[in-house]
N, C-alpha and C positions, 0 to 999 in steps of 0.2 A: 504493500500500500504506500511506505516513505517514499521508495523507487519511483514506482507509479507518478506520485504530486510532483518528487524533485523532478521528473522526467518532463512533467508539463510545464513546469516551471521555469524550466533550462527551455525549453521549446521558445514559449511566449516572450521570453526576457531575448532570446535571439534574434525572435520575428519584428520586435522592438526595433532592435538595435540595427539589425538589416535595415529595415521602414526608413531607419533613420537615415542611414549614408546614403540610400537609393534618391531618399528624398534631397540630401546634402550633394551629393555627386548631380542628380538634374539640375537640379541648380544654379551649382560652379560651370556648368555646361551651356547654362541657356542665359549667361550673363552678356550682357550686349559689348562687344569689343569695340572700343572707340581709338580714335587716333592718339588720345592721350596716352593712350594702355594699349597698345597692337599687340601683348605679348601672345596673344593665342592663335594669332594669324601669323607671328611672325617665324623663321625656322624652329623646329622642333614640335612646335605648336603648347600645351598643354602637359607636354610629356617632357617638357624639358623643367618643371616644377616637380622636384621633392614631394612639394603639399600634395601637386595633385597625382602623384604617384601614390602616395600612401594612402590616399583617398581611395583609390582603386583599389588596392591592396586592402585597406580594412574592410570595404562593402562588399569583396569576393570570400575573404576569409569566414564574416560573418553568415554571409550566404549558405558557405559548408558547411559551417556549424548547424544554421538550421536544416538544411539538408540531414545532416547526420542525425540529427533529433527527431527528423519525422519520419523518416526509415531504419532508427536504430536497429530492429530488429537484422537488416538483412546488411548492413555496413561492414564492409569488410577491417581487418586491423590495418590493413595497408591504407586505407583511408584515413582511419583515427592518428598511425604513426603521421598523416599526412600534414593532419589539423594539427598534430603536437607540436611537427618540424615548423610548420611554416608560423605558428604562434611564435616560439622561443626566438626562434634563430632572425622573424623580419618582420613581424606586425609588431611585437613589442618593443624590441629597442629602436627602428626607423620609429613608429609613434613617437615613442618617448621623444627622441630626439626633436623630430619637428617641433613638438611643444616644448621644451627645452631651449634649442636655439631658438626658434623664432624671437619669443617672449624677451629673454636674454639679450637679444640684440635690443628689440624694442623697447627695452627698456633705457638700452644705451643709447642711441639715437634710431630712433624709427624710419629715419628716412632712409635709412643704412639696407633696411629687409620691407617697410610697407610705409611707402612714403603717401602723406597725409591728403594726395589727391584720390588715392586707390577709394578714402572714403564715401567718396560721391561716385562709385562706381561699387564697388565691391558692400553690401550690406551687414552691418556689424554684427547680426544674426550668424551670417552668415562666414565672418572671416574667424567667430569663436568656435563654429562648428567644424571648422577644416584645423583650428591652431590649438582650442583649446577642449572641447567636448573630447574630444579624442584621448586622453589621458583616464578622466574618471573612466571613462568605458572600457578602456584596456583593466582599468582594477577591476571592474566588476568580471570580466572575463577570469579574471587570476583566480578572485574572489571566487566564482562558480565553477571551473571545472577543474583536478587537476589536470597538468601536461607533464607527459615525460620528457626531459630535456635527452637531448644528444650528449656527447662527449665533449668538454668544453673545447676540445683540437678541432672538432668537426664541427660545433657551434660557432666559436669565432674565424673559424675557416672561410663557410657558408655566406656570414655576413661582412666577412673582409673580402670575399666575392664579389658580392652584391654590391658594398663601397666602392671596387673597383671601378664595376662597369657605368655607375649615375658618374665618377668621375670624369672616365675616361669620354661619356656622353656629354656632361658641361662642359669639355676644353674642346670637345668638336664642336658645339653649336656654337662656342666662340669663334673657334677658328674656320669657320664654314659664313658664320653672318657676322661676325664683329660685335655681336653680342653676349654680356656678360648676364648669365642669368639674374641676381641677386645686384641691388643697387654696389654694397661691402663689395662685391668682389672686382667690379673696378676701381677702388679707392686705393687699392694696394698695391706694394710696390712689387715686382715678383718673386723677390725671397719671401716679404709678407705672404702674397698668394700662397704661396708652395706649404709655408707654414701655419697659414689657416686650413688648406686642405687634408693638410697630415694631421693637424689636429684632432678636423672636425671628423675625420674618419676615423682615427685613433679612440676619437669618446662615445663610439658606439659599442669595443670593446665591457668598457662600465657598467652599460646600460644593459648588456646580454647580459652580466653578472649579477645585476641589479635585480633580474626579472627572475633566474633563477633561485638567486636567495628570498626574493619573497613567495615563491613557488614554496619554497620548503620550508618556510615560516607555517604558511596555511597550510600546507600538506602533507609536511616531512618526507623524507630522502626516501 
């Protein structure tokens, strides 16, 4: 019977949370691109943003989740290892981080990551739902199911991967259109670049450890 309720529980709390980014991803989609802001016309499109990487990434993850909830019965383990892998190793520490830096710049100067005309374009609804909702919802994920983690070699492996390639993707839409994604990253000189980049890649190592240890807070090892 406990099974049972947590089972519908975990279901609705997913169908939730899906609703949500389905709702947040049309959205960021059907925002009007003015000349002020070309960025989603301009190379890469939409895909050359972090945010709306993650975006994608948490409304798919979440998706399987509820997937896996409404067909639990017939789910194979290859699945579940699937939802565990891709929870640990890139929905949790990429979230994190987004919300993490963005915020963190912005607080140092905002013009540096969402400069203060994005506001009459971008809805404040709307830019805490891509920066900042995304955090609490990752806890309550933590909070609701356990995940088994990988092998810390093959976890930060995984997501020293995935750093690679968003890298190796922002120095091309530089060097392809002249454009720097993020306002910060033409302000810098190119030792600066190089060591904002190793940085910011380097502190998503943290953030996989981070997710792990509150795994095993709530769940034990």
């Amino acid at each position: 019977m406990a099974a049972s309720v947590n089972l519908k529980c975990h279901r609705l709390i997913h169908f939730c949370i899906f609703g949500w980014y389905i709702f947040t991803l049309w959205h960021n989609c059907s925002l009007e691109i003015s000349k002020r802001h070309p960025g989603a016309r301009s190379y890469g499109g939409r895909w050359k943003y972090l945010t709306f990487i993650n975006l994608v990434m948490q409304t798919v993850f979440f998706g399987l989740c509820f997937v896996i909830d409404v067909v639990r019965a017939g789910t194979s383990s290859f699945v579940t290892r699937l939802r565990d892998t891709v929870f640990t190793v890139l929905v949790f520490p990429v979230g994190t981080f987004v919300f993490l830096s963005f915020w963190l710049i912005y607080a140092y100067d905002r013009e540096l990551v969402y400069p203060k005309y994005l506001d009459d374009i971008i809805p404040a609804w709307l830019n805490h739902a891509m920066h900042t909702v995304i955090l609490p919802l990752l806890l309550v994920q933590l909070y609701l199911q356990p995940h088994r983690y990988p092998s810390k070699k093959k976890g930060i492996f995984g997501l020293a991967f995935f750093s690679a390639i968003y890298l190796a993707w922002l120095l091309w839409v530089h060097h392809a259109s002249g454009i720097w994604v993020y306002p910060i990253l033409a302000q810098l000189s190119p030792a600066g670049l190089m060591l904002f980049l190793a940085g910011s890649a380097l502190a998503l190592a943290p953030l996989y450890l981070l997710g792990e240890r509150l795994s095993h807070l709530r769940w034990g090892t």
